[in-house]
C-alpha positions in Angstrom: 123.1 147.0 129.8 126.2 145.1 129.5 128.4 144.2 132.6 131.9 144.3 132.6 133.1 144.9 129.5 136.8 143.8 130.2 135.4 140.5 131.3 133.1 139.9 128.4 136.3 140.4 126.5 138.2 138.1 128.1 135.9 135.1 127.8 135.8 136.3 124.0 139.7 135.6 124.1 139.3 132.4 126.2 136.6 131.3 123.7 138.8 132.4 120.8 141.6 130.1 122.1 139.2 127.0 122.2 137.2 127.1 119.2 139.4 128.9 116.9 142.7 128.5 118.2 145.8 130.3 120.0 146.6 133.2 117.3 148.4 136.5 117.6 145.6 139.8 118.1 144.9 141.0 114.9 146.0 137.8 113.4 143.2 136.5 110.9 141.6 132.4 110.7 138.7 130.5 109.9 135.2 130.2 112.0 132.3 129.2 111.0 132.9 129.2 107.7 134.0 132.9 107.7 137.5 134.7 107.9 137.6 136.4 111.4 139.8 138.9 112.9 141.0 138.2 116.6 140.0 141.9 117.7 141.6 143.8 120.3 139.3 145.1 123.4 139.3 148.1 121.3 137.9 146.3 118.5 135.6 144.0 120.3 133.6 146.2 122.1 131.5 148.2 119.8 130.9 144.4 118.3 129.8 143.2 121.3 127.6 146.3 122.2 126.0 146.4 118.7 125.5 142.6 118.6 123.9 142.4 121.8 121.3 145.2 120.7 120.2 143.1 117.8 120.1 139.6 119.5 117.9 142.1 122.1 115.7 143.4 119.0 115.8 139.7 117.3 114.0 138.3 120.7 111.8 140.9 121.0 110.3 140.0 117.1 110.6 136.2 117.6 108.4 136.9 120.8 106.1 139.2 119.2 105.6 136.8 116.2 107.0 139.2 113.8 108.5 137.7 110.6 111.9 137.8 110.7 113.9 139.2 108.0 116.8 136.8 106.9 118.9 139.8 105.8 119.0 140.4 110.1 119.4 136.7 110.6 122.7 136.4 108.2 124.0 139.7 109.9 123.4 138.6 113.6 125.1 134.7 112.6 127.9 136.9 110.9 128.7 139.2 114.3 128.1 135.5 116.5 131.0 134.0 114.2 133.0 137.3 114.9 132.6 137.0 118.3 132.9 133.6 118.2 129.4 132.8 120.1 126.7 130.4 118.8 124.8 131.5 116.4 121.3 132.9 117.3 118.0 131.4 116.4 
């Protein structure tokens, strides 16, 4: 499902760096409009996991037609911010 989960983290940190800035792990700033944790691999990876299951679920009802609720939508744009990736949709 997902590859390398020690790479995925480290473009997280290199992405981190860029858009958020060069903070200390654990060390807390603004994204996005929300207050975000830089999480350690520890941290990231049941994030990552569980974010990439609802962007997979998300796709699947955009390409089904299904409305989409906006409950999912805020959560999914909340976990992007997190993991400092573009929000979906």
């Amino acid at each position: 499902m997902i590859e390398d989960l020690g790479d995925r983290y480290h473009q997280y940190l290199e992405r981190f760096t860029r858009e958020v800035g060069d903070i200390e792990v654990g060390a807390f700033k603004k994204h996005a409009g929300k207050l975000i944790k830089k999480m350690t691999f520890e941290e990231f990876t049941p994030v990552l996991l569980e974010y990439v299951e609802m962007c997979a679920r998300y796709q699947e009802s955009v390409e089904r037609g299904d409305t989409i609720n906006d409950v999912v939508l805020r959560v999914l744009r909340e976990q992007a911010a997190t993991l400092v990736l573009p929000p979906p949709g």
